[in-house]
C-alpha positions, 0 to 999 in steps of 0.5 A: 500500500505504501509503495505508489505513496513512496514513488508519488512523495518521490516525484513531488521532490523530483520535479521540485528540485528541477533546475536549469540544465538537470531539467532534461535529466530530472525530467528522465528521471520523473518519467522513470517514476511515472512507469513505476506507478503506473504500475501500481495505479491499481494499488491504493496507497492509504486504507480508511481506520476509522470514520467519526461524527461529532457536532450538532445541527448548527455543524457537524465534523465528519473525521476520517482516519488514514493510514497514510496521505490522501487528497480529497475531490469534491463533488457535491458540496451539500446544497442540493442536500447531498455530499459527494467526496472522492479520496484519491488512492484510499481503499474502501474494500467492504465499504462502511456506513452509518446513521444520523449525527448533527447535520448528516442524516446517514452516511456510507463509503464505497469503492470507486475504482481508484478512490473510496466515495463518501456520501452523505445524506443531509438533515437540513439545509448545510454545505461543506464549510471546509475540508483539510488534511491532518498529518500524525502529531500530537501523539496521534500517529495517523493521518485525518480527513476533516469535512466540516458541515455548517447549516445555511443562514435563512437567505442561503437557504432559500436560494439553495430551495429555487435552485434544487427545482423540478429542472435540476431533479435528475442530479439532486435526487437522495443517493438513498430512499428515504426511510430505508436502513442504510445499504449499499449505495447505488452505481452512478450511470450516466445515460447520453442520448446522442444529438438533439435540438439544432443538432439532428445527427446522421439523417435515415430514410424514417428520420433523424438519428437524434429521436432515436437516440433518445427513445434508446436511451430511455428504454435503457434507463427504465431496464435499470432503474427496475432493478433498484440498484442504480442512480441513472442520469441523462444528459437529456431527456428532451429534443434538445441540444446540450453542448459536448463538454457539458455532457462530460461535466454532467457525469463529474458532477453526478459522481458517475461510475459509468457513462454510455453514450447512444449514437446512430451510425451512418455511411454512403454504402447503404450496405454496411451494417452492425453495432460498434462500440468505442472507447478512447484513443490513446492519442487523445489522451492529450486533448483529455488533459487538455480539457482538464486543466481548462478549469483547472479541475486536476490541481484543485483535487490535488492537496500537494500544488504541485503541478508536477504530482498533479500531472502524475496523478491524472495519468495514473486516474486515466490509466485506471480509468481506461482499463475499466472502460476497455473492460466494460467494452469487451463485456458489452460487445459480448452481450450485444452479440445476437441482439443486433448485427456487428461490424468487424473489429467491433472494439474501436477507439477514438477521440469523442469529446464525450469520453474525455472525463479522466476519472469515469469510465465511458464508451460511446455505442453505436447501435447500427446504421440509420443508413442501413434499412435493416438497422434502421427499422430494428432501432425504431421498433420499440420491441426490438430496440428493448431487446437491445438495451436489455443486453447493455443492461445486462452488460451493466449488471455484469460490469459491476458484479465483476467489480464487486468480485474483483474488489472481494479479493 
């Protein structure tokens, strides 16, 4: 566990000490580090001891002791009543959970990859006031996570009530139901309708890609929610046209542990035919970090500062999270198989703006082509296109059983 922390605390003063001419040769030396945890990208550095709550209804104090240093990411700071938190290579194997103290009305901590998850339901209008890390002192000889909760004042309140609307629902609903014990949290699943509004998509002899896009995605998220073991989200729920990048920082903000994008393929030969399914391209890899640190979003969740571990800890997150995508690709491609028809070398990458999100892991299917009749009546056949979404949900129940089997070991 301590191996991937040692290499990360060497590289922080690696790139530290770079000066002048050793520039060339630190810089050597730092890639070396990188291979080396990349390697261990799979390892978490830090297992969580213990989880304690203190404080009452005006502030609650939320400690989680470590064994070793993590960074935090939030992602919900709590005005929508729940609290979303990532903690960066820490183990939560078995995950925990428990009830009511002050502010928090239950809280659970499960696996998320490379990362443990913290979320909390909250009693009353509150939001994360601060959070801090806490190194061994004082006779105390591990580390602590500190979130601290703070009720609103009456005007913040209302604010926060106008804005958690009917418009933004589908990102503000309990991660629990209400009146039920504490169980094992729900997956995240990102569903996105391809196109819409001003942006039809490829053009069939019956209509537009974008309807159809649609209609799949929403026979997708009824098939899931059936089951009651997720929290699905959709980019889109109407015909109406939500920009690339926005779709990608719905999935951040909805702490997705998976996101599926829904297309219609299309060509000049009306022949070709079949599914595809993509994930992303090495060599967009890139335009990943790119899009990344145009808010800056890597170096907020990162507690060192510096840039140079930051750029070490986004490879390792995009490392894991392709793997995880690529596995959930091949498990897809195995049960769409026989539903639908499949194009040679069904498995492809690419760059697709909607799968840049360095920690969710993402593809982008394409069900057949609108260009091939064939395809083109089966995806508008409401009995037929069911059939197809139940083998991706079933593909979804597959993924993340094998996840939990992985994450048992």
């Amino acid at each position: 566990m301590a191996g991937q922390g040692l290499v990360l605390r060497r590289a922080a003063k690696t790139l530290a000490n770079m000066r002048g001419g050793a520039l060339v040769a630190c810089a050597a030396a730092a890639a070396g580090l990188v291979a080396v945890a990349a390697s261990q990208a799979a390892i978490a550095s830090a297992d969580i001891l213990k989880v304690r709550l203190g404080g009452d209804v005006a502030q609650t104090r939320i400690v989680i002791d470590l064994d070793h240093s993590a960074s935090g990411k939030l992602l919900d700071d709590g005005v929508d009543g729940r609290v979303l938190l990532l903690l960066g290579g820490v183990s939560a194997a078995g995950g925990q959970q428990g009830g009511a103290q002050g502010l928090v009305k239950r809280w659970a901590i499960d696996q998320d990859g490379g990362a443990a998850r913290l979320q909390m339901e909250l009693a009353g209008a509150a939001k994360v006031k601060r959070r801090f890390l806490l190194p061994p002192a004082d006779g105390i000889d591990h580390y602590r996570y500190v979130i601290d909760v703070a009720a609103l004042p009456p005007s913040a309140e209302a604010k926060a009530a106008r804005a958690n609307g009917p418009a933004n629902l589908a990102l503000r609903t309990s991660f629990l139901q209400p009146g039920q014990p504490v169980l094992a949290l729900k997956k995240v699943v990102v569903i996105d309708a391809g196109h819409g509004g001003h942006d039809p998509g490829a053009r069939g002899l019956l209509g537009f890609e974008k309807d159809v896009n649609l209609s799949a995605a929403e026979a997708l998220k009824a098939r899931l929610e059936q089951s009651g073991r997720y929290k699905v989200v959709m980019t889109r729920d109407a015909d109406v046209y939500i920009p690339l990048a926005d779709r990608v920082r719905i999935a951040q903000q909805a702490g997705a542990d998976l996101f599926i994008s829904l297309h219609s393929d299309s060509g000049p030969n009306s022949q070709v035919h079949g599914a595809s399914v993509y994930t992303l391209s090495d060599k967009a890899s890139m335009r990943a970090a790119r899009f990344v640190k145009q808010d800056d979003w890597f170096m907020q969740a990162s507690m060192t500062g510096d840039r140079g571990v930051s750029d070490i800890l986004l490879d390792l997150t995009q490392r894991a999270t392709k793997n995880r995508s690529a596995a959930f690709a091949e498990t897809l491609v195995g049960h769409i198989e026989g539903r639908t028809g499949l194009l040679r070398r069904t498995h492809r990458d690419a760059g697709f703006m909607v799968l840049l999100a360095p920690e969710v892991p993402a593809v982008l299917l394409e069900m057949g082509f609108v260009s091939n009749p064939e395809d083109e009546a089966m995806l508008r056949d409401p009995a037929r296109r069911d059939q197809l979404m139940d083998s991706v949900a079933d593909a979804i129940d597959d993924y993340f059983a094998e996840n939990t089997r992985l994450a048992a070991r």
